[in-house]
C-alpha positions as CSV (number, residue, x, y, z in Angstrom):
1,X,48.7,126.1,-23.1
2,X,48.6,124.7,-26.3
3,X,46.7,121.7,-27.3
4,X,49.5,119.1,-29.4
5,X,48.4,116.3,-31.6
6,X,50.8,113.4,-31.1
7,X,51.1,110.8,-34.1
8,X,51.9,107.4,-33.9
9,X,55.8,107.2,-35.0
10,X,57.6,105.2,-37.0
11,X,58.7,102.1,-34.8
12,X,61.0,100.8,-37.2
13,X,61.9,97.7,-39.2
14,X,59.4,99.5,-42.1
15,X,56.5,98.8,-39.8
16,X,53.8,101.0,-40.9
17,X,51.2,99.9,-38.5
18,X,50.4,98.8,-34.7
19,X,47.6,97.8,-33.1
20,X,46.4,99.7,-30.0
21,X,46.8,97.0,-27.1
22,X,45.7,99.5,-24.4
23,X,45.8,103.0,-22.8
24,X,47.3,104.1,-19.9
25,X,46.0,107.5,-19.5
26,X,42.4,108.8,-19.9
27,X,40.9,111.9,-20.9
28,X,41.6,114.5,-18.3
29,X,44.7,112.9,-16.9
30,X,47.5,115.2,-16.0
31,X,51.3,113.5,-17.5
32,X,54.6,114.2,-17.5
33,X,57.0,113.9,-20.3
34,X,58.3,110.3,-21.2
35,X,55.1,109.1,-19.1
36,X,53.5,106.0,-20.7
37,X,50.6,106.9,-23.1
38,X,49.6,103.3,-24.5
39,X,50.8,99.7,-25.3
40,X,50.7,99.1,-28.6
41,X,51.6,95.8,-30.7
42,X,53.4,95.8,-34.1
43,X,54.4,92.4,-35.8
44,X,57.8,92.4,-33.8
45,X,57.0,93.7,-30.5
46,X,54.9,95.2,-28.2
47,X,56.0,98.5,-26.9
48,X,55.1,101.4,-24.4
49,X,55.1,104.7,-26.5
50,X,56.3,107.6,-24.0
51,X,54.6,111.4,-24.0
52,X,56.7,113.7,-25.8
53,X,54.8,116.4,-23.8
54,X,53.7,117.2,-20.6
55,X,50.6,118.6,-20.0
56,X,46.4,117.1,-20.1
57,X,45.0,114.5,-22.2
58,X,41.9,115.9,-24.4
59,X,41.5,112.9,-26.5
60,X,42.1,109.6,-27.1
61,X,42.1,109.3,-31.3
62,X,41.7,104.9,-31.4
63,X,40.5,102.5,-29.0
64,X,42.2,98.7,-27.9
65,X,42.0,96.7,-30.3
66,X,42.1,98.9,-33.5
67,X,45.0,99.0,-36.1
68,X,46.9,102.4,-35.6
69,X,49.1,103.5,-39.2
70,X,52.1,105.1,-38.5
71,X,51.7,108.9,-38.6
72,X,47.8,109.0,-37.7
73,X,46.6,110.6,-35.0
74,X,46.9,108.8,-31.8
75,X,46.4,111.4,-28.7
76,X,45.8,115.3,-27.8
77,X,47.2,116.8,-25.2
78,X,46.9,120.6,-24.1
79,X,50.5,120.7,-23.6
80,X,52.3,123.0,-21.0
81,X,55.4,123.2,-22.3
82,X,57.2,121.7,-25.8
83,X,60.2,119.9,-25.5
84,X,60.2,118.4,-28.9
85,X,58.1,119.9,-31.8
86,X,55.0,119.1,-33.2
87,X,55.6,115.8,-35.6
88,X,54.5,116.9,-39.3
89,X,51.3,115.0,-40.6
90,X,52.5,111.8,-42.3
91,X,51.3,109.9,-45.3
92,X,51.3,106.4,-43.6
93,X,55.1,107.0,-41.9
94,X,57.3,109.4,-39.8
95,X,60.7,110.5,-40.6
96,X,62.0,109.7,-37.3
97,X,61.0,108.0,-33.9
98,X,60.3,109.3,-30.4
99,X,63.7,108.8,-27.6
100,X,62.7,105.8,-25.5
101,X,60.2,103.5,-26.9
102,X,60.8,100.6,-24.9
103,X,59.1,96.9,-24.6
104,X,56.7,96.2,-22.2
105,X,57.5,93.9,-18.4
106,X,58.3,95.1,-15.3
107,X,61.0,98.1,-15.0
108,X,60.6,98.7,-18.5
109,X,58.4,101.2,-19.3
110,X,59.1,105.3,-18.6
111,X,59.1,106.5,-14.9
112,X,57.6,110.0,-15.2
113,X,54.0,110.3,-13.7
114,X,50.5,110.4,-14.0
115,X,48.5,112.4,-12.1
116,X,44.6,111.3,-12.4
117,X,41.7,113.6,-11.9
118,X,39.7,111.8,-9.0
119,X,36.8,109.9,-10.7
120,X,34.3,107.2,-10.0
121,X,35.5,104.2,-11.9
122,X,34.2,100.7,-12.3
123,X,36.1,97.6,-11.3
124,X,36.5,97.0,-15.5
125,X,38.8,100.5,-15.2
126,X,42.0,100.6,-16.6
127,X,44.4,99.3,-14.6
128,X,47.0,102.3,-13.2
129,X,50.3,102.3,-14.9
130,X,52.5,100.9,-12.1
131,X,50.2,97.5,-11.9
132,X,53.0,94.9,-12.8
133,X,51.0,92.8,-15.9
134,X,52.0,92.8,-19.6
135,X,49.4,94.1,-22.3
136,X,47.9,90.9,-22.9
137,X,47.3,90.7,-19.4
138,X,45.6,93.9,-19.0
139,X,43.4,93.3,-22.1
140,X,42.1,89.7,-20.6
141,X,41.3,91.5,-17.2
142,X,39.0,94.2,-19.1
143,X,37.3,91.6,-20.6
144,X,36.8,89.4,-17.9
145,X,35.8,92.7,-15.7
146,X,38.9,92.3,-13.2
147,X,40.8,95.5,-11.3
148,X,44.3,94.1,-11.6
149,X,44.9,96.4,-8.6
150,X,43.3,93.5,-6.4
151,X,45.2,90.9,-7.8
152,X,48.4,89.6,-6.0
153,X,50.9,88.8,-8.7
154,X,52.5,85.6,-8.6
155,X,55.3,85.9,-11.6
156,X,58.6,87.1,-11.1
157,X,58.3,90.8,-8.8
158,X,54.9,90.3,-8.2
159,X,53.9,90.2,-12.1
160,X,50.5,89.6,-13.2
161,X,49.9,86.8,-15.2
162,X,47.2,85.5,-17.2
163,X,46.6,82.6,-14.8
164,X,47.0,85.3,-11.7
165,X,43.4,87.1,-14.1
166,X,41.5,83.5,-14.3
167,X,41.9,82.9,-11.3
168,X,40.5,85.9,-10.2
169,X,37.9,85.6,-13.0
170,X,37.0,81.9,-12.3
171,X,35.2,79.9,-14.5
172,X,33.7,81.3,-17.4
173,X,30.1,81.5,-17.3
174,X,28.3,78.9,-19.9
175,X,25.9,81.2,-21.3
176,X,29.2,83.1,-22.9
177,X,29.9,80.6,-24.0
178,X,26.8,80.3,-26.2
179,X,26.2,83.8,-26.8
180,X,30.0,84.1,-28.6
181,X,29.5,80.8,-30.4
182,X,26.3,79.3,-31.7
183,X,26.8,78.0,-34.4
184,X,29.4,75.7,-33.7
185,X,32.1,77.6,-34.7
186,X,34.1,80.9,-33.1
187,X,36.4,83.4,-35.0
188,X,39.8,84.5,-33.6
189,X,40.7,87.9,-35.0
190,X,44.5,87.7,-35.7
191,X,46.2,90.7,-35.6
192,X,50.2,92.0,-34.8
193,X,52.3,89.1,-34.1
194,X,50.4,86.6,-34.7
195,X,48.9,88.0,-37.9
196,X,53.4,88.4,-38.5
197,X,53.9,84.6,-37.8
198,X,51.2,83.5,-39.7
199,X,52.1,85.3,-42.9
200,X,55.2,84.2,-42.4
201,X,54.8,80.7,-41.8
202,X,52.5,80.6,-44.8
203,X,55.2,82.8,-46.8
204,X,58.1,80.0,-46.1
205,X,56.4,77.1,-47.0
206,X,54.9,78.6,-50.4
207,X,58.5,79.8,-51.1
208,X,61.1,77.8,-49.3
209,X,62.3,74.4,-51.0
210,X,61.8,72.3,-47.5
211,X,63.9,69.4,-47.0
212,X,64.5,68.1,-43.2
213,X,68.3,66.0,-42.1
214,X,67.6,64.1,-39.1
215,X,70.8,62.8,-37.2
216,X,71.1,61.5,-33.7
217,X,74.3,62.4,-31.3
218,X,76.0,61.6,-28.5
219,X,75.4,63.9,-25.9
220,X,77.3,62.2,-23.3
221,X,80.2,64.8,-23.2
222,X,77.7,67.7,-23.1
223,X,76.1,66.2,-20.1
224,X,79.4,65.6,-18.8
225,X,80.5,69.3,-19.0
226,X,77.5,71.1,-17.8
227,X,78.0,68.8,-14.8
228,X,81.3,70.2,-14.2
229,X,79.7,73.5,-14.9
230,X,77.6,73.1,-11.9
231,X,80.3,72.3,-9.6
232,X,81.6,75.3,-10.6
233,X,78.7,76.7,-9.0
234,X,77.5,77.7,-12.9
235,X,73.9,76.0,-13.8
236,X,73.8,76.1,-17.5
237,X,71.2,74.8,-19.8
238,X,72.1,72.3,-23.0
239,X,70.9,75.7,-25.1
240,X,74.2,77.1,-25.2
241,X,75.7,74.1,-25.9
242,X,73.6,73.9,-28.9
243,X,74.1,77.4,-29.9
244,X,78.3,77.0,-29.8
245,X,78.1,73.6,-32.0
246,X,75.7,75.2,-34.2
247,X,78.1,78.5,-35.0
248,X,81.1,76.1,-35.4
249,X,79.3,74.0,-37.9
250,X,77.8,77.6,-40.1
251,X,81.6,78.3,-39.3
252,X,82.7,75.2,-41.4
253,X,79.7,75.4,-43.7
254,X,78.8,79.3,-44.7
255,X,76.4,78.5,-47.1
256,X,73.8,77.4,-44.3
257,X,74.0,81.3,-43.1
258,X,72.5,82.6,-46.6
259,X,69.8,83.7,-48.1
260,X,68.1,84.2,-51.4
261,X,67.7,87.4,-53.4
262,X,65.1,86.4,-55.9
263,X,65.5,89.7,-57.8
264,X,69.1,89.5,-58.4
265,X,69.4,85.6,-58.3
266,X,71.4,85.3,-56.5
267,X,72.6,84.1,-53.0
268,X,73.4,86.3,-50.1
269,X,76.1,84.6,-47.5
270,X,75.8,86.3,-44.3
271,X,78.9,87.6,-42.3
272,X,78.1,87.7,-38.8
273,X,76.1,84.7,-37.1
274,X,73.0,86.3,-35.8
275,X,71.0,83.1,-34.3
276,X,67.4,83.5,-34.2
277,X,66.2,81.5,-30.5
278,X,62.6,80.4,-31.5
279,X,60.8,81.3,-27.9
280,X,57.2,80.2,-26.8
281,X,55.3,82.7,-25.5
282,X,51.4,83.8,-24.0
283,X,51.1,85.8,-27.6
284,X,52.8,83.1,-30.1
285,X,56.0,81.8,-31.1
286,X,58.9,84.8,-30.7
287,X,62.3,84.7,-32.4
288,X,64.3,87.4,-30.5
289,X,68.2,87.2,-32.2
290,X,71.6,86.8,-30.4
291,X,74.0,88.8,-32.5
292,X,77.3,88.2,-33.4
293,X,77.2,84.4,-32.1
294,X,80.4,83.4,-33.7
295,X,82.1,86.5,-31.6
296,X,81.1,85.1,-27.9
297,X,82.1,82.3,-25.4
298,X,80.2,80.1,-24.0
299,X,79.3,81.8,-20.8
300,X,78.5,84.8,-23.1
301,X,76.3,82.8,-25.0
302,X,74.6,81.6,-22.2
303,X,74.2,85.5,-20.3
304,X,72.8,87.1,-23.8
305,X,70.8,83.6,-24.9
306,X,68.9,84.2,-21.2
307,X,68.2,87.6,-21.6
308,X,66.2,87.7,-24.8
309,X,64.6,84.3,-23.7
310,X,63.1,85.9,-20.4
311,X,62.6,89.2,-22.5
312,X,60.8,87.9,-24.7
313,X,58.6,85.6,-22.7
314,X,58.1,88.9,-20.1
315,X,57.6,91.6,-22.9
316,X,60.0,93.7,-22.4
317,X,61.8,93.2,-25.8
318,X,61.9,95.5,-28.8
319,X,61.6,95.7,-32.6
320,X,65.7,95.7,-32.8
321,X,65.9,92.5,-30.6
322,X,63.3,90.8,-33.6
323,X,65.1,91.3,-36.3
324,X,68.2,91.1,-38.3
325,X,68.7,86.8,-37.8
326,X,70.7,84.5,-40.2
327,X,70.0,81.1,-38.9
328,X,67.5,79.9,-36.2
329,X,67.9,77.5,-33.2
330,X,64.3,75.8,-31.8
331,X,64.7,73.8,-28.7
332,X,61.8,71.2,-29.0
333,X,63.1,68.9,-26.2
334,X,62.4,71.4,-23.6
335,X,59.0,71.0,-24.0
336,X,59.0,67.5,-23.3
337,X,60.0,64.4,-24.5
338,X,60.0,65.4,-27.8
339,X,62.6,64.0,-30.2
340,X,62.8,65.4,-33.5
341,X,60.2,67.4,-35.6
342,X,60.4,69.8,-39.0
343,X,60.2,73.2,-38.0
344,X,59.8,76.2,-40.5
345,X,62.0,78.0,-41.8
346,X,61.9,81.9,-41.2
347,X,62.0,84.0,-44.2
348,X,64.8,84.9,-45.9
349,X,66.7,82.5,-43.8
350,X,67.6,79.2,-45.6
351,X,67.9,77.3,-42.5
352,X,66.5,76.2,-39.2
353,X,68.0,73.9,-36.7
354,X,66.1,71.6,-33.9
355,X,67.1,69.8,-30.9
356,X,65.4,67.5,-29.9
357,X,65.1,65.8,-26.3
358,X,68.4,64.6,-24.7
């Protein structure tokens, strides 16, 4: 038996850090290989990184909540076999990535095992690895001192959500309060993908000419055919709708799937359609991207559109379903009756459409 140092890999996109979101071994634990190690959160996504070896934990190398660079230490295990070898020692990035990093949400993660040395734990354990709750979840339970493994999830499978750990929690205690805050003010560390939107939010607006088109249209055909939609026993949202006028219009006009190259001067007109859908989330404002848009039909639109919306909104998304977007869509009327606003543009994009309420 021989003990293996496993780095943090490369998780693509250039990423060259992640923050540790949480562990889901401990020292001493027996795993498996491909068995889930730890959450961890880069600015695109948060993903479960698999064991490449099978074996015992010795060490843990960071703790939740610390910034992890790619190719630094991140776990030892006293491995009994070696299916893969050892990664070199990395200045800051890895030549290649570990088989099956996968996003977090339920069926998601790797299905090899854990087997944990009996112990006497606290109720502010970590959670096992087959408790249904995203990262964020898990990290809100450890602070407010909750076993998830009492809670009865109420999201989709039995999920855990965040109101599923305050309501477990109930209300927060006043003196807290006080003790976190007193003098008026309290500090939010921002860090992974919020740290990512905020840089580039901050990165559009500073670089991005911004001028906002408002128009106002006749949705009374749209309505009409979604209602013939649902006789056909086919429920559809107005998104898709959206999405197919929105490709036929970049279709007629190219220029508003572009971007800038400020090095070259010059401007970069996109091929494919990949629409960026602008998704509100527990951990911020998530763009997953629907590829080759001006390739698919309607009910295509509307299968794939889904899929990265409840991905996204569940976790279970990865750093290739971030990236790579032409053009964005934002929905603002789903949220309400809201009808128009100026959203931001998302860098290099040159342009960002809203819909407002019907």
């Amino acid at each position: 038996m021989a003990e293996r140092t496993f780095r943090l890999p490369d998780l693509g996109e250039g990423l060259t850090e992640a923050q540790l979101v949480a562990w889901r071994v401990r020292e001493g634990d027996q795993v498996d290989v491909n068995a889930p190690l730890a959450d961890v959160e880069t600015a695109k996504a948060v993903v479960v990184i698999p064991s490449p070896y099978a074996g015992t934990v010795q060490k843990l190398h960071a703790k939740p909540g610390e910034t992890v660079a790619v190719g630094a230490a991140l776990i030892t295990i006293a491995a009994e076999s070696t299916p893969h070898p050892d990664p070199p020692p990395q200045r800051g990035r890895e030549t290649e990535a570990p088989a099956n990093l996968v996003g977090y949400g339920p069926g998601s993660g790797p299905q090899s095992t854990i087997r944990r040395r009996a112990r006497v734990t606290s109720v502010a354990s970590e959670p096992a690895g087959d408790v249904r709750a995203a990262p964020f979840v898990r990290q809100l339970a450890r602070e407010r001192g909750i076993d998830l493994s009492t809670v009865t999830g109420t999201g989709p499978g039995g999920r855990i959500t965040r109101a599923d750990v305050e309501a477990a929690a109930g209300p927060a205690t006043p003196t807290k309060v006080a003790a976190a805050s007193t003098d008026g003010e309290k500090r939010i560390s921002v860090v992974g993908i919020r740290k990512a939107i905020a840089r580039q939010m901050v990165r559009s607006v500073s670089t991005i000419p911004q001028f906002t088109e408002f128009a106002i249209f006749d949705a009374t055909r749209l309505m009409a055919a979604r209602e013939l939609q649902k006789t056909a026993g086919r429920s559809m949202t107005p998104l898709p709708y959206f999405i197919e006028a929105m490709v036929k219009a970049v279709r007629a006009y190219p220029m508003l799937n572009s971007s800038w190259d400020d090095s070259r001067d010059e401007i970069i007109v996109k091929q494919p359609i990949n629409v960026g859908i602008a998704v509100n989330t527990a951990q911020g404002l998530l763009v997953p991207v629907l590829r080759n848009a001006h390739t698919l039909d309607l009910d295509a639109i509307s299968r794939e559109s889904a899929r990265l919306i409840e991905g996204a909104r569940a976790g279970s998304l990865g750093p290739g379903d971030m990236s790579g977007g032409s053009i964005t869509i934002t929905n603002v009327g789903a949220s309400g009756p809201v009808e128009t606003g100026t959203p931001i543009i998302s860098p290099p994009e040159c342009c960002v459409v809203a819909f407002g309420a019907i």
